[in-house]
N, C-alpha and C positions, 0 to 999 in steps of 0.2 A: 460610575457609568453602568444603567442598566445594563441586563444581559438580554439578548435577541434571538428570536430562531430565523434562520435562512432557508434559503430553497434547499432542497432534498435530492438536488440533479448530483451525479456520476462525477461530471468535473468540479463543482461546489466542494464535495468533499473532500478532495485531493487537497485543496487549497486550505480547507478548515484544517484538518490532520499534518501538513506539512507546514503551515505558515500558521499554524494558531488564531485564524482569521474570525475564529468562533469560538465565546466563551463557555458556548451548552448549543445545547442542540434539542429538536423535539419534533410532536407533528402536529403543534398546534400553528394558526397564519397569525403573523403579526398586523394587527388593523390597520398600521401606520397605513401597511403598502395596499390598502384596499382602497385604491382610488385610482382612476383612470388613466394613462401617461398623459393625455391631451387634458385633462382637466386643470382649470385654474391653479388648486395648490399642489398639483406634482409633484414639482421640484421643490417647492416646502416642506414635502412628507418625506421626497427621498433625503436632503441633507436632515430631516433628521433623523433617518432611520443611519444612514451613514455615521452622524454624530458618533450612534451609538454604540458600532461596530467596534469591538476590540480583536487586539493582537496586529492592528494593521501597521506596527512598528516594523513588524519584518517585512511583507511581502510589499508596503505601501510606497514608499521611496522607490525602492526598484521597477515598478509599476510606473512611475511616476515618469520613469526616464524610458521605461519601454513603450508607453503609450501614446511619449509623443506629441502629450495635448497639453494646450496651455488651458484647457478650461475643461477639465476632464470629468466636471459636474452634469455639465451641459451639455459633451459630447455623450455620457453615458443616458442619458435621459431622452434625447436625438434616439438612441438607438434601440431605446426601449418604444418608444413611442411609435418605431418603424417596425416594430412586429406583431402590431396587431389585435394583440391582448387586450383585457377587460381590463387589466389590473395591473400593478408596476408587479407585484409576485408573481404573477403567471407571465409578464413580460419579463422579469430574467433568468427563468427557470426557462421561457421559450429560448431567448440570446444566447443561453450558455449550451443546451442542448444543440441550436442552431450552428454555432461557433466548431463546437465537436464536428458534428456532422462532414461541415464542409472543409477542413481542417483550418478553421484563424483560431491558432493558440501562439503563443508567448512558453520559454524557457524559461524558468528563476532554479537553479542550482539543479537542473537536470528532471525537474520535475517539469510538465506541459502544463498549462494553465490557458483557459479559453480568454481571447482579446476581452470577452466581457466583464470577467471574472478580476482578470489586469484593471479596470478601468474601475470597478467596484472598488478595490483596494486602492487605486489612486486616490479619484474622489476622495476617499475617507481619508485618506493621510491629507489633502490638500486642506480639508473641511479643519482637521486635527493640528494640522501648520507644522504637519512632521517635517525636518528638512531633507534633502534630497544627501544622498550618500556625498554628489558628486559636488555640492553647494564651495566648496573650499577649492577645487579643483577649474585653473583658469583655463580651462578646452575643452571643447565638443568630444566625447567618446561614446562610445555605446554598450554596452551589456554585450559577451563574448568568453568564448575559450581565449585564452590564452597558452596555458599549456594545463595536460590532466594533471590532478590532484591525487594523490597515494593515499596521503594521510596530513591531518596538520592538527594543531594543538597551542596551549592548553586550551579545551572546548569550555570549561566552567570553573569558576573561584566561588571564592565568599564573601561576602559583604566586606569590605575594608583589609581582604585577603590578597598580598598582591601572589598573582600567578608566576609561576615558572620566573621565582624570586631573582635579580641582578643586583649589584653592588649599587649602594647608592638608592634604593627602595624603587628600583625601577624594573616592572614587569618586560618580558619576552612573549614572541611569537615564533614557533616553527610552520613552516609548510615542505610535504617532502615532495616533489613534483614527479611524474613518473614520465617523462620525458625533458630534450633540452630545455634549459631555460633563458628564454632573450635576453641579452643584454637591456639593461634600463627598467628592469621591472620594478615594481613599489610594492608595498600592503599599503592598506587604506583601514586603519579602527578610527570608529569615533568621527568619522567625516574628516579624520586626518591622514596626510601623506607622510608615511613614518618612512627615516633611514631603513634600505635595506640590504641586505648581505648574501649572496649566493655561493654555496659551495660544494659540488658534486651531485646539484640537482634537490641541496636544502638550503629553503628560502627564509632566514632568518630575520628578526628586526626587535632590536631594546626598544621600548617606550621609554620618554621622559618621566620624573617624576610627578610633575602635574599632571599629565593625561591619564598616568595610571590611577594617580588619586582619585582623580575625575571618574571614570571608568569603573573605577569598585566600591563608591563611595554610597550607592545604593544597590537593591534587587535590581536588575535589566537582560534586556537584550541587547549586544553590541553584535554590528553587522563587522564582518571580515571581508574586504575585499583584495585581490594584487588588478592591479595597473600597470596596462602600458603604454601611456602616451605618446609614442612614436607610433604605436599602432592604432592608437585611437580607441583602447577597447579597456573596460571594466570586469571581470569575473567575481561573482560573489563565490567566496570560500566556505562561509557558512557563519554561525552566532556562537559569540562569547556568553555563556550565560554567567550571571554573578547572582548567585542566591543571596537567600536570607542568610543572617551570621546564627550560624550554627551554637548553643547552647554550650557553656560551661560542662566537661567534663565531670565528674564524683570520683575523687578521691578513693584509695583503701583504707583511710581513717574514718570516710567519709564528708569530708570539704569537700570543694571546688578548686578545681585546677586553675591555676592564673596562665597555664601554657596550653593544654589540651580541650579542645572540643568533644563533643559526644564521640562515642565512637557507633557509626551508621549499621556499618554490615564487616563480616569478615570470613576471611576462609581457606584451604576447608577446615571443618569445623572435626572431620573425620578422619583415617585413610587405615588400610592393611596397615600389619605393624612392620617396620622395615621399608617399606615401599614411598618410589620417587612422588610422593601426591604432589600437583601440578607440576608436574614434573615441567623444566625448563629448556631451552636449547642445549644450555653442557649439560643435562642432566641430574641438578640439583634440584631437590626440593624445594616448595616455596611459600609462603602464608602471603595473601594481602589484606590489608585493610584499610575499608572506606573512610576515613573521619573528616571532620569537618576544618581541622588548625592542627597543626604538629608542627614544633619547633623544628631546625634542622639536625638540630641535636638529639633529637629523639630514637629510639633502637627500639625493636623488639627483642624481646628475652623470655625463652620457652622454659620452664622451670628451672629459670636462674640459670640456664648460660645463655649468654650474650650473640644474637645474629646479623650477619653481615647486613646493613640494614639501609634502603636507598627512602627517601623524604620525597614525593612529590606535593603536586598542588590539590591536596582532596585525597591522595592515596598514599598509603606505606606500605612499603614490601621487602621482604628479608628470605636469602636463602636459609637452608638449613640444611648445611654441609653433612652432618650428623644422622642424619634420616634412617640410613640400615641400624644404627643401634638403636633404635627409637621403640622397645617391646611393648606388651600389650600394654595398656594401663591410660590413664588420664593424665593431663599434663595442663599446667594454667601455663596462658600464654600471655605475656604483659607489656604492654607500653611504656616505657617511661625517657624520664630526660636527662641526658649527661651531666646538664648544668645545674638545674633544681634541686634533681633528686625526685620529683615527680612522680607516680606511676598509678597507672590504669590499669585496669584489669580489664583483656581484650574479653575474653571467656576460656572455657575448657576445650582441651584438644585432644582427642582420643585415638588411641592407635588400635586397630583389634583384630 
């Protein structure tokens, strides 16, 4: 799918930036939309300029269900056609600005998005035959608070990486809610209604193993939503991203590791000598590092001793109790795996 420029209006790029509704950007016009809203092929030029719109896997479903319209082609083209313009790009560059103005916006995850803007992204998901979040879900609800959101996780895996790992190759979802939570609430991945579990205001839920497979078994976007269908209301949580699979580690022989991925970023890379560098709530030291796969089995180890060492999904982090003996000098900080025998070489760590 080619890539496209859009209008250059104030709410446009709220949507581009937050929802990835634009693959590039520029200040050149695209010809498609140089033709009249009342003219003959309109509505042939806008579905295909829509066609061509990427990213509208996130904002376009939600859109779908905010806007309302069972023919959101048609109603978008109506409204363009009502403002005036020469052109469909100067007709929703007028809509969107207009929309602001007298305030008809649309919510999607806290962000405001002009009713035009909502209908652009429908469209295009309609055109694309994206399905709607709620398509599995037998009742009328609506997009809603339900209760605020703290924090929730894991936000990103890896290609065939199952996240925040469960017995049985079944991935997890937390959410920490920062008030009460309703009785009967759900999460929603995947267009599916997953078990879920509340406890002290964290909203937990296992995926099966087929969904997870499903879920990591390419690059994507998955949308996170919780439900409450006694209240009738939907909350978008935010996107699971699943990258690309991260590249085979290099060995200190120089092989390829059959356990470890690259390793991305790591740190710090520096600190005084003796001193709590990232220093932690009790007060110990800390290193993380980014990579792509790590076994559970895996530790860090600072020039051959062994640190207390926690595995997430994308991250590894180890205190280091030892920190005030830690004098000037350089120090290789290393990966490896209890079970293998494996080890990487994260980089040098220096105290000064």
């Amino acid at each position: 799918m080619r890539r496209r420029t859009f209008v250059a209006g104030v709410g446009w790029s709220l949507v581009a930036l937050k929802f990835g509704l634009l693959a590039g950007c520029g200040n050149g016009r695209d010809t498609i939309l140089d033709i009249a809203p009342d003219a003959d092929g309109a509505r042939k030029a806008l579905e295909e300029y829509l066609a061509g719109l990427e990213g509208v896997e996130s904002a376009g479903p939600d859109c779908l269900i905010q806007a309302g319209s069972k023919e959101p082609v048609g109603d978008l083209l109506q409204r363009l056609r009502e403002s005036g313009q020469k052109d469909l790009q100067q007709a929703l560059e007028a809509a969107i600005v207009s929309d602001f103005t007298v305030g008809r916006v649309v919510e999607l995850e806290g962000w405001q998005l002009s009713v035009t803007e909502c209908l652009v992204a429908a469209a295009a998901a309609r055109i694309r035959g994206l399905e709607s979040p709620l398509a599995k879900i037998d009742r009328d609800v609506e997009l809603g608070e339900i209760v605020p959101i703290e924090d929730w996780g894991p936000r990103e895996t890896r290609e065939n990486q199952v996240f925040n790992p469960q017995p049985g190759d079944r991935a997890a979802l937390w959410i920490r809610a920062d008030g009460p939570v309703p009785d009967g609430v759900k999460v929603v991945i995947g267009g599916e209604v997953q078990e879920t579990g509340v406890d002290d205001g964290l909203i937990t839920c296992i995926l099966d193993s087929d969904l997870t497979e499903q879920l990591i078994s390419a690059p994507a976007l998955h949308r996170v939503f919780l439900l409450h269908e006694d209240a009738g209301k939907i909350q978008p949580v935010g996107q699971l991203q699943v990258r690309e699979a991260a590249p085979p580690a290099t060995l200190e022989d120089g092989s390829q590791s059959t356990v470890f991925c690259e390793v991305e970023r790591w740190g710090p890379a520096r600190a005084p000598a003796g001193s709590a560098f990232n220093e932690q709530p009790d007060g110990n030291a800390a290193f993380w590092v980014r990579i792509g796969c790590a076994p559970s089995t895996a530790r860090l180890v600072l020039d051959g001793t062994p640190l207390p060492t926690h595995v997430g999904t994308g991250m590894v982090t180890a205190r280091v109790p030892h920190y005030e003996d830690l004098d000037q000098g350089s120090r290789k900080l290393v990966i490896e795996d209890t079970d293998t025998g494996e080890r990487v070489l994260v980089g040098e760590f220096s105290s000064q």
